[in-house]
MMTF fields as JSON, N, C-alpha, C and O atoms, coordinates in Angstrom:
{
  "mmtfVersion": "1.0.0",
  "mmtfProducer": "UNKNOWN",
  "numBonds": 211,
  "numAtoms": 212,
  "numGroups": 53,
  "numChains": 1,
  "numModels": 1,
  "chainsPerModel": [1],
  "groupsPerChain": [53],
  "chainIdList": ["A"],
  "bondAtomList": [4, 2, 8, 6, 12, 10, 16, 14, 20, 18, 24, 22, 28, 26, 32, 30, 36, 34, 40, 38, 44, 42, 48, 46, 52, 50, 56, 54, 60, 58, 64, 62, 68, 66, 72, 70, 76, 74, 80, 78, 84, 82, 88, 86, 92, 90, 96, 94, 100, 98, 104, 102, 108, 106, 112, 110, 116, 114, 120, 118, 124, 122, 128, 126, 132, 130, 136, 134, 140, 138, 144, 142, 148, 146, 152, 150, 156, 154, 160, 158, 164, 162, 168, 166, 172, 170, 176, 174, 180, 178, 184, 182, 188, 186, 192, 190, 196, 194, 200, 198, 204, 202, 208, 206],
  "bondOrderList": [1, 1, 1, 1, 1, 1, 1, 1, 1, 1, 1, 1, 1, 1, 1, 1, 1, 1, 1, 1, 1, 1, 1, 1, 1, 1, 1, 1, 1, 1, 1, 1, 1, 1, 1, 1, 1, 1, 1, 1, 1, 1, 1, 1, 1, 1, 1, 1, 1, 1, 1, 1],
  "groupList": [{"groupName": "UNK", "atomNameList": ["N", "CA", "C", "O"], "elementList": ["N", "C", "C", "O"], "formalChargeList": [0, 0, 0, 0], "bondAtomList": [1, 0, 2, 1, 3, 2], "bondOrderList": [1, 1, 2], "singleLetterCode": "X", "chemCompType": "L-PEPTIDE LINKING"}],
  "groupTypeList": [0, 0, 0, 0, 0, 0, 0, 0, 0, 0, 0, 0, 0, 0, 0, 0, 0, 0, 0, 0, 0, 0, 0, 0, 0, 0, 0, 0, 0, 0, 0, 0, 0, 0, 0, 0, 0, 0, 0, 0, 0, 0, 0, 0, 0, 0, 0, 0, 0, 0, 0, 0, 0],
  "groupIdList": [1, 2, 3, 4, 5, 6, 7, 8, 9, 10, 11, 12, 13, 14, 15, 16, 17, 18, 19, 20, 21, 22, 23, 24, 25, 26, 27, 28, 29, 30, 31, 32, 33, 34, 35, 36, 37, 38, 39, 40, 41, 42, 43, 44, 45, 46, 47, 48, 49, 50, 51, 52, 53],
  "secStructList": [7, 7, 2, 2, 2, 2, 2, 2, 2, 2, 2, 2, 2, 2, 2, 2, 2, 2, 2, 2, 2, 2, 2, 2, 2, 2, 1, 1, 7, 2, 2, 2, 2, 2, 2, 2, 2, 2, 2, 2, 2, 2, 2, 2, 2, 2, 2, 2, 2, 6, 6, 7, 7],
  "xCoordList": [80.912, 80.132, 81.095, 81.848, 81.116, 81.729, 81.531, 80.351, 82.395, 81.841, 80.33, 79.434, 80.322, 79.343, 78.17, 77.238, 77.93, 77.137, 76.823, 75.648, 77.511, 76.928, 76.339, 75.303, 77.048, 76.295, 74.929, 74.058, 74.594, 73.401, 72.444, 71.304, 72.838, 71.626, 71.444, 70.28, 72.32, 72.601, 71.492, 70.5, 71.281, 69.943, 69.198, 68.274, 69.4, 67.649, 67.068, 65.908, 67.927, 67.162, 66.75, 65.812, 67.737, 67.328, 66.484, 65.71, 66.321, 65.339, 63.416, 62.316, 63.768, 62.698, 62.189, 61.049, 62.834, 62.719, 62.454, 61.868, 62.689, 62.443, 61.16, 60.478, 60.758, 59.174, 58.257, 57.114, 58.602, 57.741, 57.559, 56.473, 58.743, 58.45, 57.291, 56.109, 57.851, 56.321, 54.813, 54.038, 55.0, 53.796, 53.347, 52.28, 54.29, 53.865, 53.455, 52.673, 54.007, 53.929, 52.807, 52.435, 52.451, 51.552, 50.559, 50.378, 49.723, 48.488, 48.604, 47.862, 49.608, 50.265, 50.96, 50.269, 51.763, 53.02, 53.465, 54.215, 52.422, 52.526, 54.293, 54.873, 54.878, 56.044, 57.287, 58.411, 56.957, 57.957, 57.955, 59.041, 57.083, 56.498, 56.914, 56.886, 57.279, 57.498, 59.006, 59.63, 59.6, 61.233, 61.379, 61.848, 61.053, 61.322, 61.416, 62.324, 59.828, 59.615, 60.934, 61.417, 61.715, 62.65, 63.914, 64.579, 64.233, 65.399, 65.094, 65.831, 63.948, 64.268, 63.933, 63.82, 63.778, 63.918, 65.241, 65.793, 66.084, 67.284, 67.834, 68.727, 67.954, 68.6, 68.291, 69.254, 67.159, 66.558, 67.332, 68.162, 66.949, 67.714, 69.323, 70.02, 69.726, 71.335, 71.521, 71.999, 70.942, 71.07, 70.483, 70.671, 69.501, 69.576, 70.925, 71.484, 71.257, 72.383, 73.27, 73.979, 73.58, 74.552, 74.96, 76.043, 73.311, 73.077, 73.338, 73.687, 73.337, 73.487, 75.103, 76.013, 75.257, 76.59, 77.041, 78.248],
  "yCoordList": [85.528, 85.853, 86.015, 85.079, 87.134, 87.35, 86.925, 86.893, 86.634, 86.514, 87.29, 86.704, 88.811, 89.478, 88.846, 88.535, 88.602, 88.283, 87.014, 86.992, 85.987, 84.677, 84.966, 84.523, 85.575, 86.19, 86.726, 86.254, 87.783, 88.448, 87.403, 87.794, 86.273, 85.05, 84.483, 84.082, 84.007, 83.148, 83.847, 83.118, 84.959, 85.675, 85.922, 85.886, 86.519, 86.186, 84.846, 84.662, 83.839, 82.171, 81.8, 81.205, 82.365, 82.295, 82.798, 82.148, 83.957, 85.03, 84.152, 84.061, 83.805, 82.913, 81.61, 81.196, 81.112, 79.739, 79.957, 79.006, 81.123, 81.805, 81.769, 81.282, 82.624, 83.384, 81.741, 81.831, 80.554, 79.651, 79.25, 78.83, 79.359, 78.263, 79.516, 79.346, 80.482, 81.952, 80.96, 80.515, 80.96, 80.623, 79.444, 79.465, 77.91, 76.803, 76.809, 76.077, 77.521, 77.603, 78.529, 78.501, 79.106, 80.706, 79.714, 79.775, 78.654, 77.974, 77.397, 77.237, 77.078, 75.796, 76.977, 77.51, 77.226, 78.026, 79.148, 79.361, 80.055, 81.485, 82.267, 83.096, 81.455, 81.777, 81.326, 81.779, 80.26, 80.047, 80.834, 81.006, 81.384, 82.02, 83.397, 84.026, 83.881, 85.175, 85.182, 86.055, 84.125, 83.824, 83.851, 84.863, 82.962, 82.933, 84.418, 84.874, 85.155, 86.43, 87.104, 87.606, 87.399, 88.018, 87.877, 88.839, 86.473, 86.2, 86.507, 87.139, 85.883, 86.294, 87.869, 88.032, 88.817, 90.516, 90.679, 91.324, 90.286, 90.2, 89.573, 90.377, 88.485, 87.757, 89.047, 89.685, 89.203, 90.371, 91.37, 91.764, 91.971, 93.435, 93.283, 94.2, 92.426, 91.92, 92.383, 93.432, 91.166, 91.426, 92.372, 92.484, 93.297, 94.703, 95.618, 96.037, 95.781, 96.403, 96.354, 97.35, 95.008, 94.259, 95.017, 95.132, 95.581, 95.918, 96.796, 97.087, 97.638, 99.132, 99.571, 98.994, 100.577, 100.417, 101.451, 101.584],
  "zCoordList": [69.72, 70.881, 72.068, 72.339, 72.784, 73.721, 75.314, 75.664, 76.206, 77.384, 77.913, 78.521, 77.49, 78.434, 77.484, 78.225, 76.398, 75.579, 76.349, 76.717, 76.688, 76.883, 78.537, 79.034, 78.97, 80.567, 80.433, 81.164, 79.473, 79.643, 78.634, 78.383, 78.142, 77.622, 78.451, 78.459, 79.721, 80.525, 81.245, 81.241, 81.851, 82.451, 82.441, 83.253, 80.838, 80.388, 80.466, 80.834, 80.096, 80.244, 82.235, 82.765, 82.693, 84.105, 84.558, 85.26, 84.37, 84.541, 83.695, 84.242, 82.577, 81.97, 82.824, 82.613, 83.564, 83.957, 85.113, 85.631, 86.022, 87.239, 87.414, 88.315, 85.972, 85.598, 85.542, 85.991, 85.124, 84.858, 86.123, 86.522, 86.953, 88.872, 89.256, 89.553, 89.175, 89.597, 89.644, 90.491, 88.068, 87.687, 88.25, 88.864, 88.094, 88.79, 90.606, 91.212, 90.928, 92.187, 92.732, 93.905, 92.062, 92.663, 93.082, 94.298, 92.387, 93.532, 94.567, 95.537, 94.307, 95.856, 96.748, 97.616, 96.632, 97.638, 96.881, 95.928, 97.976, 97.57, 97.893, 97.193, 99.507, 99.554, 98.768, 98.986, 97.699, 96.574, 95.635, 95.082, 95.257, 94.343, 94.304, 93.246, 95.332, 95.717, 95.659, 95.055, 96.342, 96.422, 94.694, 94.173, 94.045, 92.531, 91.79, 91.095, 92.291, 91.243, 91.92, 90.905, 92.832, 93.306, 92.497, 92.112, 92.239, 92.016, 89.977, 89.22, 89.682, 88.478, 88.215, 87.0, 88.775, 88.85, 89.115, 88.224, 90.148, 90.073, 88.998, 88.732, 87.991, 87.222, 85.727, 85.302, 85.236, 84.453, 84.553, 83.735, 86.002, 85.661, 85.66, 85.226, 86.02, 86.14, 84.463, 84.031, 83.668, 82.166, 81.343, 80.132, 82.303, 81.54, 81.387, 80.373, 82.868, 83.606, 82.972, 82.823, 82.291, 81.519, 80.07, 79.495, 79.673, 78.269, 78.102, 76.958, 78.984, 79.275, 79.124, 79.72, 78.313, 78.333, 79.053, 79.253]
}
């Protein structure tokens, strides 16, 4: 397994764990919620970008 390989798991899992605070947060604090969906769209497309050769 190569560096870029362990980078673009490393994002998708970030990008995953991003997506769960979304979810915990969307009833309580709509402005966490929004900060989160951002960063894991950024963390995602990072490790699309990644895939892309």
């Amino acid at each position: 397994m190569t560096g870029s390989d362990v980078l673009i798991v490393g994002l998708l899992a970030l990008g995953g764990f991003l997506v769960g605070g979304v979810v915990s947060f969307w009833p309580r604090n709509k402005v966490g919620a929004v900060i989160c969906a951002v960063l894991a769209v950024l963390a995602v497309g990072g490790a699309v970008l990644r895939l892309l050769p």
